[in-house]
N, C-alpha and C positions, 0 to 999 in steps of 0.2 A: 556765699553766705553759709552759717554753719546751720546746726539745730536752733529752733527756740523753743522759749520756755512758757510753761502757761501754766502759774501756780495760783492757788492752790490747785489742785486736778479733782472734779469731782466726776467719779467715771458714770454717773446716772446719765449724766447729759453724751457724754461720749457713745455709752450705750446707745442711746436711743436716736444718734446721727447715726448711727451705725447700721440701727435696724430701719429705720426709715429711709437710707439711701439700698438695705437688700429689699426691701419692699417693691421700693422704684424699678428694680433691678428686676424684679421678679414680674411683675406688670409689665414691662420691656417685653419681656421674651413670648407675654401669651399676647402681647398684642400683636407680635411677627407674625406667630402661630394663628391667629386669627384673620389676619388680611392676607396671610398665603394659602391658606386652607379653604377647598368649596366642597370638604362634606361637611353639612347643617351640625350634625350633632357633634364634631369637632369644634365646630367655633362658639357653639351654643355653652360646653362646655371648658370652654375658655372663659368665654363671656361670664361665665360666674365664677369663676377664677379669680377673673378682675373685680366682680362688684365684693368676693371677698377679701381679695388685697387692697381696695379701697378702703376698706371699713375700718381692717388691721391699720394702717399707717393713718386714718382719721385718729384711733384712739389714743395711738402715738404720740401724734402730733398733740391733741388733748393732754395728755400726759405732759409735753414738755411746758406747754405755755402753763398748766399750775403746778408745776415744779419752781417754774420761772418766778412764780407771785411769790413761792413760797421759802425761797433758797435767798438768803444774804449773801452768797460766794456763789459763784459760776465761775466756770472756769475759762470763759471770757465775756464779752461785752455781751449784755440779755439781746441788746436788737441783734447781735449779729448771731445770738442762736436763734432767735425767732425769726427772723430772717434767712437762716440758710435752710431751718427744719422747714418754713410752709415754702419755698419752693421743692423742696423736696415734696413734700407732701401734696405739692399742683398735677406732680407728675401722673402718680395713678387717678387724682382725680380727673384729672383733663384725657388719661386714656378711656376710662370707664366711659366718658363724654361720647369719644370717638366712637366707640362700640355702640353703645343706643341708638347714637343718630344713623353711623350703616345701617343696623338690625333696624330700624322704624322706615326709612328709606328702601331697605331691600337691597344696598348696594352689592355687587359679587366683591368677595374677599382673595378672587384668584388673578387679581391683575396687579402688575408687577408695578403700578402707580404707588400705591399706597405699599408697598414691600421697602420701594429704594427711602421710605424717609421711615421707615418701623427698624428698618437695618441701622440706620445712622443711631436711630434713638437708644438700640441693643447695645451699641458701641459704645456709646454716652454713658450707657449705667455702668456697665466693664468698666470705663476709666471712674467714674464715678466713685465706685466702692473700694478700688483703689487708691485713689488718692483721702477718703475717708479713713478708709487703712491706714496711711502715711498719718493723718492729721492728728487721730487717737494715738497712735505712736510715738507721735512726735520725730519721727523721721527727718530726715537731714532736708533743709528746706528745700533745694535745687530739686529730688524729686515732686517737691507738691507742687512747686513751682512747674516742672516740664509736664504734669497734669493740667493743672489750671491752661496751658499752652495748648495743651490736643483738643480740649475740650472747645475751648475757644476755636480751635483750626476746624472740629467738626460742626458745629453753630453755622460756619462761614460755609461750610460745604454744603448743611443743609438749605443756608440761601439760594447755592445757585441749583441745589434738585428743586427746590419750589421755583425758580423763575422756567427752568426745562420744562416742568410738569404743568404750569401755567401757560407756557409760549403752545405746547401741543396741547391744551385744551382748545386752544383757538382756534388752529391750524387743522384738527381732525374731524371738523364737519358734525362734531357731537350734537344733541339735540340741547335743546337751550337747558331743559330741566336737570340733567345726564352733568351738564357743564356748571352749572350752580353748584350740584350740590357735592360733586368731586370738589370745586372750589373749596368750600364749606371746609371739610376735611384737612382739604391739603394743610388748609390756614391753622386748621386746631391741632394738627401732627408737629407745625411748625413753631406754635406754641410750646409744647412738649419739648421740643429739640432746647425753645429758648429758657426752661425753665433751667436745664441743667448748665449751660452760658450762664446764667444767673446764679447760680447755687456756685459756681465755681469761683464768682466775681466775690463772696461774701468769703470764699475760703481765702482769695488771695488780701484781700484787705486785712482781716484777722493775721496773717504770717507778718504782713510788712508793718501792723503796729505791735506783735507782738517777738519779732525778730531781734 
């Protein structure tokens, strides 16, 4: 398959996938920083970090949806920008999530549980912003395509660290409270993992109708 084409081009929207997938990206890496770090005032200020990359990619996302009301030409289908921008934009809000719920629980951020699916999520935004590169470019479709692919192959990976991390929740004798609310976590980390699965599903539907 060669390049496609996506005319008219209006780079507002382009822009603003662009900075809402470095947002994602940027939330990525202090939530790592966060669940591997146990001095307080590292994560503490991480954690605000997050609630202010939260906020940044809220207004964003704001921004696209009345652009959307307000623009007769997109430069493709409205749902499939409304669509790939709020998964993009679940991303920090669903990390910001994770963080509260440790910090009001007290969980320690120095066990290497919650690191193996913050790592997958860091990977995620790497291809991620990549392949949003390709898509603003319009780059030769086989690379967005072999994106959409790893992305998809890390989704799968983080299925089977969440079945690892669940099977040893079982199996290590934890206290029932200890094992709930790790649970809790795991499942909202895994969200996180699936939103960018998601956002990659709506990249690849856009190429193959507009290929």
């Amino acid at each position: 398959m060669g390049a496609f084409s996506i005319l008219p081009r209006r780079d507002n929207f382009y822009t603003d996938m662009s900075a809402l997938s470095a947002q994602a990206g940027i939330c990525a890496k202090l939530l790592k920083s966060y669940v591997e770090s146990a001095d307080t005032a590292a994560r503490q200020k991480n954690r605000q970090e997050i609630v202010n990359c939260r906020a940044q990619s809220k207004a964003i996302m704001n921004g696209v949806t009345d652009a959307l009301g307000r623009s007769f030409i997109t430069p493709f289908d409205r749902e499939d920008i409304q669509n790939f921008s709020h998964n993009l934009y679940r991303i920090p809000k669903m990390i910001e999530k994770v963080t509260q719920r440790m910090e009001l629980h007290g969980l320690s951020g120095a066990k290497d549980d919650f690191a193996r699916q913050a790592k997958l999520i860091v990977d995620e935004s790497n291809l991620m912003e990549e392949l949003v590169s390709n898509l603003v470019h319009k780059s030769n479709t086989k690379k967005i395509m072999e994106n959409v692919k790893l992305l998809h192959e890390l989704e799968q990976k983080g299925d089977d660290v969440l079945q690892e991390l669940l099977a040893s929740l079982f199996t290590e004798g934890r206290d029932v409270k200890d094992l709930l609310l790790r649970k809790d976590i795991y499942d909202m980390l895994e969200k996180v993992i699936d939103c960018y699965r998601n956002a990659a599903a709506v990249v690849l539907q856009i190429v193959l109708k507009y290929s």
